[in-house]
DRENMI-580323 format. One record per residue (C-alpha): x, y, z; residue number from 1. Coordinates in nm, 3 decimals, m for minus. Each point is the difference from the previous one (the first is absolute). Example, Ala and Ser with C-alpha at 12.3 -4.5 7.8 and 13.67 -1.06 7.14 Angstrom:
        x        y        z  seq
    1.230   m0.450    0.780    1
    0.137    0.344   m0.066    2
END
This chain:
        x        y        z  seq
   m0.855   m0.912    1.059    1
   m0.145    0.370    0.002    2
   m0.333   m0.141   m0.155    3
   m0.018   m0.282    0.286    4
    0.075    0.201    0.252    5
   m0.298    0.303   m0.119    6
   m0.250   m0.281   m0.033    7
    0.087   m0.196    0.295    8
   m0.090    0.363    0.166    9
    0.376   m0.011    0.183   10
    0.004    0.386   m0.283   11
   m0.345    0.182    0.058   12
   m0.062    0.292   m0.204   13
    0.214    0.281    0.093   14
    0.304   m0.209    0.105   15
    0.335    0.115   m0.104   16
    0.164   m0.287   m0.212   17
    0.368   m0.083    0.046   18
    0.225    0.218   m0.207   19
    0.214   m0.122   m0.316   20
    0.299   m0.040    0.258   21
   m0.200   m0.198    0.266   22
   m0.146   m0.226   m0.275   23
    0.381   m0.065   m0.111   24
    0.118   m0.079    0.354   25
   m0.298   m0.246    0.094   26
   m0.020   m0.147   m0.316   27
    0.313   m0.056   m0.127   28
   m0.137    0.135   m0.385   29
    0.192    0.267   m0.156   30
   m0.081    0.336   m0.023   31
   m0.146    0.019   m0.349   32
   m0.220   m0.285    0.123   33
   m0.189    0.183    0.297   34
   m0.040    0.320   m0.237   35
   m0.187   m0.189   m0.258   36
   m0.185   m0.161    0.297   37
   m0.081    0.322    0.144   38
   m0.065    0.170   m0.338   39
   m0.240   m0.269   m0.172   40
   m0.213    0.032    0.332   41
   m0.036    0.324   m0.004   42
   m0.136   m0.008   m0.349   43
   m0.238   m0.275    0.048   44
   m0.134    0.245    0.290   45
    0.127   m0.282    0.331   46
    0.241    0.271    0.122   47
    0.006    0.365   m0.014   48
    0.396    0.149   m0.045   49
   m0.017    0.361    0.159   50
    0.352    0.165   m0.125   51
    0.267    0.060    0.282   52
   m0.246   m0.180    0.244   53
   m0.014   m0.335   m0.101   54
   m0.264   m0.287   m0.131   55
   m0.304   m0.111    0.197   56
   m0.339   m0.211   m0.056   57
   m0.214    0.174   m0.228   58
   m0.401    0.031    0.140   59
   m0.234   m0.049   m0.258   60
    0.035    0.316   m0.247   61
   m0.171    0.314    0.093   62
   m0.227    0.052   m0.275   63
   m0.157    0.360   m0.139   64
   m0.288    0.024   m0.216   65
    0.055    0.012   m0.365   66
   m0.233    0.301   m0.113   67
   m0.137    0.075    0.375   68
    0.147    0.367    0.105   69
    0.052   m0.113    0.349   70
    0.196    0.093    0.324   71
    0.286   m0.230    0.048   72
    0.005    0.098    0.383   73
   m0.339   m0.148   m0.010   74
    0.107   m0.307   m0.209   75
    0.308   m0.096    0.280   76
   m0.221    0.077    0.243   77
   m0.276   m0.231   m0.081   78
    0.264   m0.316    0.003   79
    0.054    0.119    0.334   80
    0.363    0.125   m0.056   81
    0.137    0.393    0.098   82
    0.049    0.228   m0.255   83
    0.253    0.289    0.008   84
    0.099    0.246   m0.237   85
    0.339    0.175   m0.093   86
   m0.077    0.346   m0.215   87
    0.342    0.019   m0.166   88
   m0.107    0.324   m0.218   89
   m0.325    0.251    0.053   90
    0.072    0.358   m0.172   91
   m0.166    0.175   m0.255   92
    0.202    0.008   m0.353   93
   m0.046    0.114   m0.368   94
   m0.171   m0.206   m0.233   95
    0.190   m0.225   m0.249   96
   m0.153   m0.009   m0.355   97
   m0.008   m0.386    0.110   98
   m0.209    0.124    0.347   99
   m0.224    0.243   m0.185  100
   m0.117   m0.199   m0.261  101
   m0.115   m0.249    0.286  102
   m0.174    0.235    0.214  103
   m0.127    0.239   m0.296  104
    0.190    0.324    0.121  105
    0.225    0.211   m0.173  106
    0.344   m0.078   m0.003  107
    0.202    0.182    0.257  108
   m0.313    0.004    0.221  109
    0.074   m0.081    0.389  110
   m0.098   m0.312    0.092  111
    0.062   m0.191    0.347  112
    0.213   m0.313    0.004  113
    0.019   m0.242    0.227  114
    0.232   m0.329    0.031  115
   m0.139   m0.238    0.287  116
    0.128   m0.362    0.081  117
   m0.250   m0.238    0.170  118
    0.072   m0.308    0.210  119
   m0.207   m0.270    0.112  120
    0.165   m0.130    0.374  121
    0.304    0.256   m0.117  122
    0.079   m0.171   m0.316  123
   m0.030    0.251   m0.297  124
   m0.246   m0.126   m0.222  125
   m0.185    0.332   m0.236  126
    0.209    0.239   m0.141  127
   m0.252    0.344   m0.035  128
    0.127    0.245   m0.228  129
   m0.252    0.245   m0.060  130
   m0.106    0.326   m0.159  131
   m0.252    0.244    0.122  132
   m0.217    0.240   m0.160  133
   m0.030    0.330    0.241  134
   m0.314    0.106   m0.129  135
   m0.179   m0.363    0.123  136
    0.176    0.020    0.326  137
    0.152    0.351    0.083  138
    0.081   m0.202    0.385  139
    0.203   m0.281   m0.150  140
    0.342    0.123    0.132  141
   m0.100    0.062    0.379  142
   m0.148   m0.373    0.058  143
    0.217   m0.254    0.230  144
    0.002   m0.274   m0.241  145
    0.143   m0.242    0.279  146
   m0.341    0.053    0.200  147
   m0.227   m0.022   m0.308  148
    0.096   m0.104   m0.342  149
   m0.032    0.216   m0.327  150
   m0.318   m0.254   m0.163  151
   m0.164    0.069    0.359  152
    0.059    0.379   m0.024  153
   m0.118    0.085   m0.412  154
   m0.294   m0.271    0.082  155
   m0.126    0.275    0.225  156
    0.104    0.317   m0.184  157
   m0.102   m0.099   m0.336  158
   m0.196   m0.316   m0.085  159
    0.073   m0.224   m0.232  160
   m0.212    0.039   m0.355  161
    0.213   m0.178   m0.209  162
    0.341   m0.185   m0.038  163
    0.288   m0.169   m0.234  164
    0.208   m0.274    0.104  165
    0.306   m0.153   m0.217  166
    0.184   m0.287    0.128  167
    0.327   m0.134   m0.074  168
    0.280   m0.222    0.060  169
    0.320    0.214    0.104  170
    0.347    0.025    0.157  171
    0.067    0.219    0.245  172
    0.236    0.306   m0.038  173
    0.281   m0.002    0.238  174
   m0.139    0.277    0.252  175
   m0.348   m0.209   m0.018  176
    0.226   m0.340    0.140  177
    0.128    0.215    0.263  178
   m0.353    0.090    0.127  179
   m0.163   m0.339   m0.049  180
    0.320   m0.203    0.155  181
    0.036   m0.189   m0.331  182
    0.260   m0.132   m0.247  183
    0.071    0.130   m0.287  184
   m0.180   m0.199   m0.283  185
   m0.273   m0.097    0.201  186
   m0.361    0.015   m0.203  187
   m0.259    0.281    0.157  188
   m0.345    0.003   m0.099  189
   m0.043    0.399   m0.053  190
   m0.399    0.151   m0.018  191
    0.016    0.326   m0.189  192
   m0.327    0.181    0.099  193
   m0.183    0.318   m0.072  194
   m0.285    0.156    0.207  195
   m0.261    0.245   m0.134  196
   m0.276    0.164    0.267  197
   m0.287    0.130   m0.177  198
    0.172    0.146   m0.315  199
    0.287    0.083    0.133  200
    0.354   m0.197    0.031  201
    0.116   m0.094    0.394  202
    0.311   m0.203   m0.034  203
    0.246   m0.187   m0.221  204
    0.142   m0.281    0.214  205
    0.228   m0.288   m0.080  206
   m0.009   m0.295    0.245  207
    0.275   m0.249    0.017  208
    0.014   m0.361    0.194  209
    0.281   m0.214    0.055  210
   m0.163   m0.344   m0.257  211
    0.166   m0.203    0.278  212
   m0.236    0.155    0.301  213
   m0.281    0.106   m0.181  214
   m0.261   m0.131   m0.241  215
   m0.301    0.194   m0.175  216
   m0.347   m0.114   m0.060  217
   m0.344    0.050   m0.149  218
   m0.314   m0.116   m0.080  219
   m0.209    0.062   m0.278  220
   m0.353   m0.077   m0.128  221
   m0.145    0.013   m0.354  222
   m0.308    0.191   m0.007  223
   m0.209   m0.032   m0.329  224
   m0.185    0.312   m0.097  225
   m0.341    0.095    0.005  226
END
């Protein structure tokens, strides 16, 4: 019935789907029955469950380019959708043996953290924590990241020489379902990147997705040598 009703176009993208209850009421099916309806959607990507909001048909995923250092802003805004940002966290702190080793400072060196949430049409879908080095952009701290976004800003202040990406299949902690409006258990797709500008370290940033709203890409091409 959901299906039908998204192809038939009676859903478009974006519509709110009927809640658990609702589905009980108008179908007659049990409760147990519309949850594994509404659950086995949302994994095959039809609906998108936002938690404490409710369910609603899922656009084609947003996509963000595998090995590309690019501005997600710029990404929402090219599938002509608004982009917003929430900075939960933007302070300067004391590097973690975990943090120094990334950036290639001392331990116990400052560094400036920041925790922003993005949202594509104000669903959360990138998780930014990152870490700063001071000496690459002494500024970092004063910038309104809900104007401009931090890729935008160290673009500017330091160009990009070099960087590292690692990808990997996580869960999200329980402050991290909070921010991204999802349930607990539910696969993220999590970039862990460093940034170097000339010879010198610029950030250590870990990037999460919601797997449900988001999907990574690439392209490569083999080059021979000579």
């Amino acid at each position: 019935m959901i299906l039908a009703r998204i192809q038939s176009g009676e859903w478009p993208p974006n519509a709110r789907v009927p809640s658990e209850n609702e589905l009980v009421s108008e179908l007659g099916v049990s409760r147990m029955t519309a949850n594994r309806a509404l659950r086995e959607l949302a994994t095959e990507g039809v609906l998108v469950r936002i938690q404490g909001v409710g369910s609603f048909v899922a656009e084609r995923k947003g996509h963000s380019a595998l090995v590309e250092v690019r501005n997600i802003a710029e990404e929402i805004k090219a599938r002509g959708h608004a982009h917003t940002a929430e900075v939960i966290v933007l302070q300067a702190e004391t590097a973690s043996p975990e943090v120094a080793d990334a950036l290639e400072i001392p331990i116990g060196a400052s560094v400036f953290h920041s925790v922003i949430v993005h949202h594509e049409n104000d669903v959360p879908v990138q998780l930014e924590d990152r870490f700063v080095n001071p000496a690459a952009a002494p500024d970092y701290l004063v910038q309104n990241f809900q104007a401009t976004t931090p890729n935008a800003y160290l673009t500017r202040v330091a160009p990009l020489a070099e960087a590292e990406h690692v990808v990997e299949a996580t869960l999200p902690a329980p402050w991290e379902c909070k921010l991204l409006a999802v349930a607990r258990g539910e696969p993220c797709l999590t970039i862990r990147r460093r940034t170097w500008s000339e010879a010198t370290s610029v950030t250590a940033v870990r990037l999460v997705y919601p797997g449900g709203r988001y999907r990574l890409e690439g392209r490569f091409s083999a080059r021979a040598d000579g």
